[in-house]
BASE-793496 format. One record per residue (C-alpha): residue number from 0; x, y, z. Coordinates in Angstrom, 3 decimals. Layout:
% residues N
<rec><num>NUM</num><px>X</px><py>Y</py><pz>Z</pz></rec>
...
END
This chain:
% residues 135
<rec><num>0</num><px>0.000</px><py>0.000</py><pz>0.000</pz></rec>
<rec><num>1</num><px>1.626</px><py>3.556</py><pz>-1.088</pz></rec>
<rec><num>2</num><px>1.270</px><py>5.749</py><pz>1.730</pz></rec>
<rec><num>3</num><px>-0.126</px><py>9.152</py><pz>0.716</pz></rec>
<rec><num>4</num><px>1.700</px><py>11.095</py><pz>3.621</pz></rec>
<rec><num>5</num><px>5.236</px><py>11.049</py><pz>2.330</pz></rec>
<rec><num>6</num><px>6.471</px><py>13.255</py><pz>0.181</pz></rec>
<rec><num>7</num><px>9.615</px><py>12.442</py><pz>-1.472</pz></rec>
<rec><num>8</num><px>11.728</px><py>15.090</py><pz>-3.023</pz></rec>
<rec><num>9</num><px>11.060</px><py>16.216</py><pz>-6.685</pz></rec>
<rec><num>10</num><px>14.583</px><py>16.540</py><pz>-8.149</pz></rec>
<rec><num>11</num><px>15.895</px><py>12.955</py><pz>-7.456</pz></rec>
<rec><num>12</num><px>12.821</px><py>11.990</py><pz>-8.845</pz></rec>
<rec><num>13</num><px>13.333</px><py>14.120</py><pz>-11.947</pz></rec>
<rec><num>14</num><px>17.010</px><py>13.323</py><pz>-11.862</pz></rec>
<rec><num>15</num><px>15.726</px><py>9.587</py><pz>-11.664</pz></rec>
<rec><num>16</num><px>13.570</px><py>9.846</py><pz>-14.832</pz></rec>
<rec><num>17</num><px>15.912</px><py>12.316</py><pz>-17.062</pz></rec>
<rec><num>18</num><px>18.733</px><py>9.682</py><pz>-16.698</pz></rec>
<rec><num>19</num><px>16.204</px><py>6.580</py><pz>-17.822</pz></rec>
<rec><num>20</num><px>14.918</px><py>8.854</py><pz>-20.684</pz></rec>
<rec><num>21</num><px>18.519</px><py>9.264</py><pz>-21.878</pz></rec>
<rec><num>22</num><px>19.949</px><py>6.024</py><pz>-21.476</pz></rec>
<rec><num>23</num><px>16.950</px><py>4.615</py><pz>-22.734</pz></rec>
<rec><num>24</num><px>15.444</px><py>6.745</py><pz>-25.399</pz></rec>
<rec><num>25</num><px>18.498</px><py>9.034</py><pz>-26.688</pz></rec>
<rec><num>26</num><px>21.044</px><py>6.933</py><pz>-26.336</pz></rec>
<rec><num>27</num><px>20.139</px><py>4.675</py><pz>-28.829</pz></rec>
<rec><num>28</num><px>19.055</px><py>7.263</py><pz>-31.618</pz></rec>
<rec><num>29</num><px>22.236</px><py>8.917</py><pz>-30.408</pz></rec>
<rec><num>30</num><px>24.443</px><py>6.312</py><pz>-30.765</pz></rec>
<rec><num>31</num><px>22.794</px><py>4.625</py><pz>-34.271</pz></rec>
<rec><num>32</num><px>22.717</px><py>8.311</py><pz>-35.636</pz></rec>
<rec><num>33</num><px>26.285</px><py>9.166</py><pz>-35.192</pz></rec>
<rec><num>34</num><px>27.617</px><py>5.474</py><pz>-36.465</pz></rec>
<rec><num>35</num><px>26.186</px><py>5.557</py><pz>-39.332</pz></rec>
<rec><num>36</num><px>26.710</px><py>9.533</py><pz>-40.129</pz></rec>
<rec><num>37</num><px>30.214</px><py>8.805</py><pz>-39.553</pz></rec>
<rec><num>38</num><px>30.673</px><py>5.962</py><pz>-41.537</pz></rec>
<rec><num>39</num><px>29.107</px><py>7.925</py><pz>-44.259</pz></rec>
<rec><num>40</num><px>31.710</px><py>11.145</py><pz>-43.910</pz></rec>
<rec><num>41</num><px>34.780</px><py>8.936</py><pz>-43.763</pz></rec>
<rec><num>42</num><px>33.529</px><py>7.345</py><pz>-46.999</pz></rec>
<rec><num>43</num><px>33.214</px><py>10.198</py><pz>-48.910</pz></rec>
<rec><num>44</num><px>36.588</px><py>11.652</py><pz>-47.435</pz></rec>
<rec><num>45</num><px>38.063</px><py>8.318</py><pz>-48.379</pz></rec>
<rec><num>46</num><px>37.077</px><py>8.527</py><pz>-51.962</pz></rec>
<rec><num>47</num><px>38.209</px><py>12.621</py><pz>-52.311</pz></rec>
<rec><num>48</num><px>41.351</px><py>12.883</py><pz>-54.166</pz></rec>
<rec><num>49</num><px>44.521</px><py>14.552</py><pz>-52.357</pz></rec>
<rec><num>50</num><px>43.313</px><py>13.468</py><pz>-48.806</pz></rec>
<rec><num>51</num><px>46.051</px><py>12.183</py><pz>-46.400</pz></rec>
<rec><num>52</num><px>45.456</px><py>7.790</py><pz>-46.029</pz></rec>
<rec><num>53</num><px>46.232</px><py>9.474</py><pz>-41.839</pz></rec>
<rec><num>54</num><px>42.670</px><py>11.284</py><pz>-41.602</pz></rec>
<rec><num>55</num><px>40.944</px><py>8.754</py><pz>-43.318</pz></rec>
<rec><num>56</num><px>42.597</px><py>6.383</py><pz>-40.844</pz></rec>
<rec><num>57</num><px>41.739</px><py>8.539</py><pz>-38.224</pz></rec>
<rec><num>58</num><px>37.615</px><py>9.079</py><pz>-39.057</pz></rec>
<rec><num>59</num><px>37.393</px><py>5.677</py><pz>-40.187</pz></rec>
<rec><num>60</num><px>38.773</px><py>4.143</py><pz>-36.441</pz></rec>
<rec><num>61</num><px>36.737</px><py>6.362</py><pz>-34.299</pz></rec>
<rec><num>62</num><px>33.539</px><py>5.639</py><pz>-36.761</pz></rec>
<rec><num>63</num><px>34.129</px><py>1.983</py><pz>-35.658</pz></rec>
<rec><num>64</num><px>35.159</px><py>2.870</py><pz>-31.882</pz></rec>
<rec><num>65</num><px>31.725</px><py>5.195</py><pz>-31.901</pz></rec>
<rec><num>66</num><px>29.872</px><py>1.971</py><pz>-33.182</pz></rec>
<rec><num>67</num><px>31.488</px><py>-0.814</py><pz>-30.933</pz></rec>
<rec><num>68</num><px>31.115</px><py>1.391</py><pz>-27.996</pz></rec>
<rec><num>69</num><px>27.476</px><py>1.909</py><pz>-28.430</pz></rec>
<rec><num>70</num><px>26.653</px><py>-1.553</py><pz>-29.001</pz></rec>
<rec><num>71</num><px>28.609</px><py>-2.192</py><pz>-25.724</pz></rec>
<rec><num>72</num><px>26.868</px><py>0.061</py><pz>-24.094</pz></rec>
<rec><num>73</num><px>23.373</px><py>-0.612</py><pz>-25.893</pz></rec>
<rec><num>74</num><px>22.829</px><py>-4.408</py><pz>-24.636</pz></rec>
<rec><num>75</num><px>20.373</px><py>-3.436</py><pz>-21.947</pz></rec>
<rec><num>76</num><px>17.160</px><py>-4.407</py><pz>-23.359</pz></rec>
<rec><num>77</num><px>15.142</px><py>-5.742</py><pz>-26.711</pz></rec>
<rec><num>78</num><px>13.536</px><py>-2.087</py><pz>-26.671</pz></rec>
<rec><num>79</num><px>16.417</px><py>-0.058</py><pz>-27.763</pz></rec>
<rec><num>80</num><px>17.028</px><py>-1.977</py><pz>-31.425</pz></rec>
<rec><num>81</num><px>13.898</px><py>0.093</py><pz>-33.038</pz></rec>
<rec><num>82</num><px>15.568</px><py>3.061</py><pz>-31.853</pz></rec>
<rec><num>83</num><px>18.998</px><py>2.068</py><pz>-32.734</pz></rec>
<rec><num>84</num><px>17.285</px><py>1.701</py><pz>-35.996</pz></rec>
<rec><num>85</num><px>15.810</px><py>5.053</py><pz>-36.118</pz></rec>
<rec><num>86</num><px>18.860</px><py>6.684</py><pz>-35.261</pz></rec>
<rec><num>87</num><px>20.453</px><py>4.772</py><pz>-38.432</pz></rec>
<rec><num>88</num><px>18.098</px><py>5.721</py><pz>-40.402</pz></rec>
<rec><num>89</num><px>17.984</px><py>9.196</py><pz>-40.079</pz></rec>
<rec><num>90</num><px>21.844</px><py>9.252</py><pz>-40.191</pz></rec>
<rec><num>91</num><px>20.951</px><py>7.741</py><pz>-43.454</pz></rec>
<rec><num>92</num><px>18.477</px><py>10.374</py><pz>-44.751</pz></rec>
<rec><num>93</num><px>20.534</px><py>13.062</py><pz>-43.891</pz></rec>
<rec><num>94</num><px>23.471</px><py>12.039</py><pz>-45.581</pz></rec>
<rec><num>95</num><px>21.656</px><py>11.276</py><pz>-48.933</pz></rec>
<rec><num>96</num><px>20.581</px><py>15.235</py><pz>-48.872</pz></rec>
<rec><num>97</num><px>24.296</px><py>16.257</py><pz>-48.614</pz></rec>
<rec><num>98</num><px>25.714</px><py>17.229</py><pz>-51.638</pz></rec>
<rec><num>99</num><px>28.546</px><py>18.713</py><pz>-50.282</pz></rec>
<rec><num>100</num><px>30.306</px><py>19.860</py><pz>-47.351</pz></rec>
<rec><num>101</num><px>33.018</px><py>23.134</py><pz>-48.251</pz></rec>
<rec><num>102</num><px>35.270</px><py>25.002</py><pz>-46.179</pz></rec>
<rec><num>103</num><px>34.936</px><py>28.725</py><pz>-47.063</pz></rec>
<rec><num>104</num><px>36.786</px><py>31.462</py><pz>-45.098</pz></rec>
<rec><num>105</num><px>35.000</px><py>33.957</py><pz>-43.011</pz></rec>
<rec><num>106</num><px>35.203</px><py>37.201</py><pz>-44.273</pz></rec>
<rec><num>107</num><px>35.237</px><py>39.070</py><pz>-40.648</pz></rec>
<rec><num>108</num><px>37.363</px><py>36.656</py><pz>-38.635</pz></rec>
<rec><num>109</num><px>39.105</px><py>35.164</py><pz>-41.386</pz></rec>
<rec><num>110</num><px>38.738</px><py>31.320</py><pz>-40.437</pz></rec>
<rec><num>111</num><px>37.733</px><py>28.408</py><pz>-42.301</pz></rec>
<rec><num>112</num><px>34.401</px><py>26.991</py><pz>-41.048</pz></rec>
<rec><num>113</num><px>32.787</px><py>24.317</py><pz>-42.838</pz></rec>
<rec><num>114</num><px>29.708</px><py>24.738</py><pz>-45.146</pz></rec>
<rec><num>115</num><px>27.183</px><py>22.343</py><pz>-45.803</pz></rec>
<rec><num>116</num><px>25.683</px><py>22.515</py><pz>-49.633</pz></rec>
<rec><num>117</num><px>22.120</px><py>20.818</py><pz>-49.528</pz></rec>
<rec><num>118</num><px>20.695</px><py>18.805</py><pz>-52.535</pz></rec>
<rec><num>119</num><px>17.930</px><py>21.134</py><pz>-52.873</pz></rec>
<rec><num>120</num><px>20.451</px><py>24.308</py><pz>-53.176</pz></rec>
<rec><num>121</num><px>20.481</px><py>24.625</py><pz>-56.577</pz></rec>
<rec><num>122</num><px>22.125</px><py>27.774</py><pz>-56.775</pz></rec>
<rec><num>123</num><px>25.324</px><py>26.582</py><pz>-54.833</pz></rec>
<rec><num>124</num><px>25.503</px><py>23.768</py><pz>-56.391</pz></rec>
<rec><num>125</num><px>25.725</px><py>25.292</py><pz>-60.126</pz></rec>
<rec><num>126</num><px>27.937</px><py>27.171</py><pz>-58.030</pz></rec>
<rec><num>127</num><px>30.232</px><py>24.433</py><pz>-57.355</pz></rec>
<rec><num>128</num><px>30.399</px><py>22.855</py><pz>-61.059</pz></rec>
<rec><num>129</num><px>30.788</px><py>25.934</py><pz>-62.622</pz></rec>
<rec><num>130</num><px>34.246</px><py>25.998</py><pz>-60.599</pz></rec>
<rec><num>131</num><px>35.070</px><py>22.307</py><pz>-61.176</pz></rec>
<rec><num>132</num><px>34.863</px><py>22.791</py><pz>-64.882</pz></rec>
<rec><num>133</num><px>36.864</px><py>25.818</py><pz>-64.813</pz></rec>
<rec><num>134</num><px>39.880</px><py>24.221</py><pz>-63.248</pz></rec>
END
């Protein structure tokens, strides 16, 4: 019988159910969301021209770090592998809308900062072959 007297405090409780939700919920989407993104960027890297074999190396062991570690840390329960597969998928999606990813300088602070060109950017990306075929 739950006696109606006590009053336990609220932010343990809160604290209590924010951690769950995480480890739970986001941690799965989390974790199948960045493996697959990454495996997707150090693909593309790995296929540029002129990159160094070291950062392709370097993306391509902590993409497969990033995925052993959250399958380590993802063998809880049965519930997280439809969220696991969400995350994947969405890493997915997102990748197919990248057409590319450029590093242009900022004109104030004079920096490079990198520049995501979107599929549906049609502008940018006439942009982009109209340099290609120059050079």
């Amino acid at each position: 019988m739950i006696d109606q007297s006590l009053h336990p405090a609220l932010l343990p409780l809160l604290w209590f159910h924010a951690r769950q939700l995480f480890w739970m919920d986001v941690w799965p989407v989390t974790v199948g969301f960045f493996t697959i993104f990454c495996y997707q960027i150090y693909s593309r890297i790995g296929v540029m021209t002129g990159r160094s074999k070291i950062l392709v190396f370097a993306l391509s062991f902590g993409a497969s770090a990033l995925s052993l570690f959250g399958w380590a840390t993802m063998v809880r329960s049965m519930r997280m592998i439809p969220l696991y597969a969400c995350g994947v998928g969405l890493a997915n999606l997102l990748a197919s809308q990248i057409y590319a990813v450029t590093l242009p300088k900022h004109s104030r602070w004079r920096i490079r900062y990198p520049r995501v060109i979107w599929r549906s950017d049609v502008e940018s990306i006439k942009r982009i072959q109209e340099r290609l075929s120059q050079a």
